[in-house]
Each structure stands twice: as structure tokens, then as C-alpha cells.
VOSE-660673 format. One record per residue (C-alpha): residue number from 1; chain; x, y, z. Coordinates in Angstrom, 2 decimals, always signed. Example, Ala and Ser with C-alpha at 12.3 -4.5 7.8 and 13.67 -1.06 7.14 Angstrom:
BEGIN
ROPA    n  chain       c1       c2       c3
ROPA    1      A   +12.30    -4.50    +7.80
ROPA    2      A   +13.67    -1.06    +7.14
# end
This chain:
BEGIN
ROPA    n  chain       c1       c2       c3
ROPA    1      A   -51.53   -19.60   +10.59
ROPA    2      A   -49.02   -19.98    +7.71
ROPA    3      A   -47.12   -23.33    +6.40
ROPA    4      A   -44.43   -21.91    +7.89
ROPA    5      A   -45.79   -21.38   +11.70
ROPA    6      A   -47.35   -25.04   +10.75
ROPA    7      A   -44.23   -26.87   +10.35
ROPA    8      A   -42.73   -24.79   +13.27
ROPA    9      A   -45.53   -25.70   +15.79
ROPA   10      A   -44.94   -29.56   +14.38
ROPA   11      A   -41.37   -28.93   +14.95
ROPA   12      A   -41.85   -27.39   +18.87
ROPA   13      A   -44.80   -30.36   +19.54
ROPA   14      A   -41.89   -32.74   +18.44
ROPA   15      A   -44.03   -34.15   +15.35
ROPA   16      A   -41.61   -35.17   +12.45
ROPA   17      A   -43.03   -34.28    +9.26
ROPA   18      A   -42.01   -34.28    +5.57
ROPA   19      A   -43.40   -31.87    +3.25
ROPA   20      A   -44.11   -32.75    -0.79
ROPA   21      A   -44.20   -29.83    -2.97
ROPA   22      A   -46.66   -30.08    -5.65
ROPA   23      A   -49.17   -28.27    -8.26
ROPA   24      A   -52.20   -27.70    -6.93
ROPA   25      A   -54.49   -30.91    -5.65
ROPA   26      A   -58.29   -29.59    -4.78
ROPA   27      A   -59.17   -33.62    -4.82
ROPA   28      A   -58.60   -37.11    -3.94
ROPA   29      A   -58.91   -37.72    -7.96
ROPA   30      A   -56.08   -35.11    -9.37
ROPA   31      A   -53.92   -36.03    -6.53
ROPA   32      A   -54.34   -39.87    -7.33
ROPA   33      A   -50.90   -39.43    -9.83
ROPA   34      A   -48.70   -37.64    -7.52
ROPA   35      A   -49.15   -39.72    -4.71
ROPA   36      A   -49.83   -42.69    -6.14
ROPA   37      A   -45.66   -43.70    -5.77
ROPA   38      A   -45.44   -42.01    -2.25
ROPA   39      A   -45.91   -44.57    +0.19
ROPA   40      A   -48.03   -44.15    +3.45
ROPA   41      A   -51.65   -43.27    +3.59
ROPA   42      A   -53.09   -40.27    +1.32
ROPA   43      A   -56.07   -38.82    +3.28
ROPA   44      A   -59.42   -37.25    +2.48
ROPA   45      A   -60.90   -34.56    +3.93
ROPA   46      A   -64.33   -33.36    +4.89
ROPA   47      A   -66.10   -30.29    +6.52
ROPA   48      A   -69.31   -31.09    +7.61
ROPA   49      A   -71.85   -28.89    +9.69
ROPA   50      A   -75.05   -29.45   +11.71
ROPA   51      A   -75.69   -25.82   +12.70
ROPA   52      A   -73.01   -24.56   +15.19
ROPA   53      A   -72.10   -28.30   +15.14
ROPA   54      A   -69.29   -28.54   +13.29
ROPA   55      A   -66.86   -31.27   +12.45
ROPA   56      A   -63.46   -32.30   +10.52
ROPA   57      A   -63.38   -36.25    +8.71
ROPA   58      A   -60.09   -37.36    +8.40
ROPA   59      A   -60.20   -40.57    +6.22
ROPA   60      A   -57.88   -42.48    +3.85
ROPA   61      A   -58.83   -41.38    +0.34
ROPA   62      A   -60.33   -44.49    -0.60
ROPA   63      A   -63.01   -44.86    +2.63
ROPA   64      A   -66.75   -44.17    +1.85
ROPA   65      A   -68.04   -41.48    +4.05
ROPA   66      A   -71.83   -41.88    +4.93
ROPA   67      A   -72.42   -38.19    +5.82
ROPA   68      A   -75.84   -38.88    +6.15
ROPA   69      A   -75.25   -40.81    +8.91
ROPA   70      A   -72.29   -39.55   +11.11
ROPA   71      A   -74.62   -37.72   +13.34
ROPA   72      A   -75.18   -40.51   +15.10
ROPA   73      A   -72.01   -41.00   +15.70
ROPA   74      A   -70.94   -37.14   +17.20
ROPA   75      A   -75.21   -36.81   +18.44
ROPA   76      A   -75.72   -33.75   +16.01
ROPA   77      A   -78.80   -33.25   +13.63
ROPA   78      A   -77.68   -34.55   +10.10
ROPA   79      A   -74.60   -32.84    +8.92
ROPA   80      A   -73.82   -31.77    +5.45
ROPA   81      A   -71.03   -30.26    +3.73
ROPA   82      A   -70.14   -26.68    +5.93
ROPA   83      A   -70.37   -23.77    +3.64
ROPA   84      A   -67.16   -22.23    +2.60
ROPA   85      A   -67.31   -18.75    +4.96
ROPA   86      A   -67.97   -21.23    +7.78
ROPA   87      A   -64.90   -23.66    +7.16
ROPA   88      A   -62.89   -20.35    +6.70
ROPA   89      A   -64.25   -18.67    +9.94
ROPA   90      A   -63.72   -21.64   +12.15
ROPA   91      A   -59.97   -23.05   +10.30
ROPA   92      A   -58.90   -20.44    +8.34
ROPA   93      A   -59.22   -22.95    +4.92
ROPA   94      A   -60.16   -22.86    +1.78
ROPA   95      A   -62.26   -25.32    -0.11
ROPA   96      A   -59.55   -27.67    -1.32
ROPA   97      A   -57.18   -27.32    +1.13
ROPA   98      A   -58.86   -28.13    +4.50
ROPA   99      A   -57.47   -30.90    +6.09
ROPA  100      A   -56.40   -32.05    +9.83
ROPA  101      A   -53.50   -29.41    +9.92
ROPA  102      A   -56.44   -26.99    +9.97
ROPA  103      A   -57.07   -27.31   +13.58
ROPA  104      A   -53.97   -25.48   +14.45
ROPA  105      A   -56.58   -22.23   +13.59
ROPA  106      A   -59.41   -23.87   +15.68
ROPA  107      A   -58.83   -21.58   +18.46
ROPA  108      A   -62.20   -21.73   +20.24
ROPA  109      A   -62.03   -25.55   +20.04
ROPA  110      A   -65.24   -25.62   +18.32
ROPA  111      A   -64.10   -28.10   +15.51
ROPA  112      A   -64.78   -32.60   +16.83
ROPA  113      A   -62.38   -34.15   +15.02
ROPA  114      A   -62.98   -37.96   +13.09
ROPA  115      A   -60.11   -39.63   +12.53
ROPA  116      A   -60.34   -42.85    +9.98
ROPA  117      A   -59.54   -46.10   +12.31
ROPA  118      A   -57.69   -47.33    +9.12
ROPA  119      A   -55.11   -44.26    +9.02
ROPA  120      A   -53.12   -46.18   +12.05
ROPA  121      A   -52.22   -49.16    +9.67
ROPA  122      A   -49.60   -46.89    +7.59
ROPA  123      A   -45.93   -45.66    +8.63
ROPA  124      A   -47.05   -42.42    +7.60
ROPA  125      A   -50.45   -40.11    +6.75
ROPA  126      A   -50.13   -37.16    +4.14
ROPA  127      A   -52.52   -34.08    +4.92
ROPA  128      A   -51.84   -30.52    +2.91
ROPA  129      A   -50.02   -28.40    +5.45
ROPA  130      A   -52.34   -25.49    +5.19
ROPA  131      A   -51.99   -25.12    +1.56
ROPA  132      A   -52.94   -27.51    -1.27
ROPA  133      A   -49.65   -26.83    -3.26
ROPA  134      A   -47.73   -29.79    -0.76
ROPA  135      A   -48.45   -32.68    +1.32
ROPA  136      A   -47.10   -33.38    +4.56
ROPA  137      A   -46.32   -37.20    +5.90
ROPA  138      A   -46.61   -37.54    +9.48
ROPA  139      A   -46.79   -40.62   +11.47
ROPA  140      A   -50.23   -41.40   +12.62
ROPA  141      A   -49.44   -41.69   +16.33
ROPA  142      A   -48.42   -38.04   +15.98
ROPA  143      A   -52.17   -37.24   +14.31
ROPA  144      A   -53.17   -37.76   +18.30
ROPA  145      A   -50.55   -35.76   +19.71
ROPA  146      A   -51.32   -32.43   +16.93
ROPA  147      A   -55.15   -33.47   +17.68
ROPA  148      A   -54.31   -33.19   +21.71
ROPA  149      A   -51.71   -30.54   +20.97
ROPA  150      A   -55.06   -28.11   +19.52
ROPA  151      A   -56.77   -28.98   +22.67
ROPA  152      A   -59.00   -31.97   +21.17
ROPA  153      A   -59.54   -35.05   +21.17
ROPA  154      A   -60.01   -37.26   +18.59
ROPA  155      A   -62.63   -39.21   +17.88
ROPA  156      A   -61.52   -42.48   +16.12
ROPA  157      A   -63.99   -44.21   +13.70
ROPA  158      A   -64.33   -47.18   +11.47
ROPA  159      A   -66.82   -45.39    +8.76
ROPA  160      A   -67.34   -49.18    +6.77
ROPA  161      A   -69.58   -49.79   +10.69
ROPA  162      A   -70.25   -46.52   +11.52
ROPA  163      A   -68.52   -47.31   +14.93
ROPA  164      A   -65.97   -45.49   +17.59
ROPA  165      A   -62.78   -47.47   +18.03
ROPA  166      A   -61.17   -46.95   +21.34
ROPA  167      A   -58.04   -45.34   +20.99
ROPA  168      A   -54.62   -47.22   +22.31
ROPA  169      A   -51.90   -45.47   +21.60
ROPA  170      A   -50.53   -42.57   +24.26
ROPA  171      A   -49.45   -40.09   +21.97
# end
């Protein structure tokens, strides 16, 4: 899928987005001065695998991520980071430019989803839409409704406890 179908299918699932143009951002670190003045929640983004286990962490950019122990969490052997040919086989992204938009090319569902607890306390979440030359701002009820909209559903976890948070919102 291209930007362009992205911000269509957002469009058609009724998700409004705004899109950021920017120079390339492969991490939370070089990306820290762009968005630094954008306000919402800037996200992180992890591919982790436990062999055919394989799973997407959607976190603010600041949370601490105990890979190590998130397999107790989705009941998988330990994950580690997925290898690049994996991450491209399963959501057609690069290293660098995965992030929850992603699952739009998850088309045997194969992908859980973790979704940061914390994201819900801003207006707005940024994730690159497809490409790491922009950020998109979406609002985080509609992170449930692309999540259900890709035929998942989300896991939603406070990573600080290592703990599922029920989710309340309808979306």
C-alpha cells in the first residue's frame, strides 16, 4: 500500500488525519527536533518476533519497552526484534518506517497489535504514514477503529506494569 491509498483508506474509514512532511526520521532521537513543537503524542515503534509470533508496539516515544518480557503478556516464547525480510513480508516496511499504519498491509492478520495505555491521554498520536519522510496525527480513539478497520484488535498495555488495560472507548 502507498501513502496515498493510506490516507484514502483513513479518509473512507472516516479517520481524520493530518500529515507532516519532513526529512527523513529512522528514530525517536532525530525526530526529537521536529516534533518537539507539534503537540499530541509522538510514538515509537517496535517489531518484535517469537517465531511465527509476531507483533507491532505502539508506544509514546518516551515509554520503556521491556521486550524481554512482553511474552507474557501476548503468551509467546521471548520475542526479539523481527528481522527486516520478516517485518517487510508481513507489513510491507522498512526498518525505520514501521509503525501502526503498517497494518493496513497485514493482510493475513498475522500481526497482535500493543497499543501504549498512555497514547489515549493526547488529542492526537503521530505515526509515519507508510513512509518515514511525514508524520501523521490522528486521534487516538481512531487508533481502535484503523486497528478494528485491519481486522484486529488491539491489545492495550501499560508497559511501566507490564499489564492489559481494558479498553473503553467504542471506536
Amino acid at each position: 500500500m502507498t501513502r496515498a491509498r493510506l490516507l484514502a483508506f483513513l479518509a473512507t474509514t472516516q479517520i481524520e488525519a493530518t500529515t507532516v512532511e519532513h526529512p527523513p526520521i529512522f528514530t525517536v532521537a532525530e525526530g526529537a527536533a521536529y516534533k518537539a513543537q507539534w503537540p499530541g503524542g509522538r510514538t515509537k515503534n517496535l517489531f518484535l518476533a517469537a517465531g511465527d509470533a509476531l507483533v507491532l508496539v505502539c508506544a509514546l516515544g518516551d515509554s520503556a519497552i521491556k521486550v524481554n518480557a512482553l511474552h507474557r503478556l501476548v503468551g509467546t516464547k521471548r520475542l526479539s526484534f523481527g528481522a527486516p525480510d520478516v517485518l517487510f513480508d508481513a507489513l510491507g516496511a522498512r526498518p525505520g518506517s514501521v509503525s501502526l499504519f503498517a497494518l493496513a498491509n497485514d493482510r493475513q492478520n498475522q500481526v497482535r497489535v500493543l497499543l501504549d495505555h498512555r497514547l489515549f491521554a493526547h488529542q492526537r498520536v503521530y505515526f509515519h504514514p507508510l513512509e518515514n519522510t511525514a508524520s501523521t496525527a490522528i486521534a487516538p480513539v481512531d487508533m481502535l477503529r484503523f486497528v478494528r478497520a485491519c481486522g484486529q484488535d488491539p491489545l492495550i498495555v501499560d508497559f511501566a506494569r507490564l499489564e492489559r488495560i481494558p479498553i473503553r472507548s467504542k471506536a
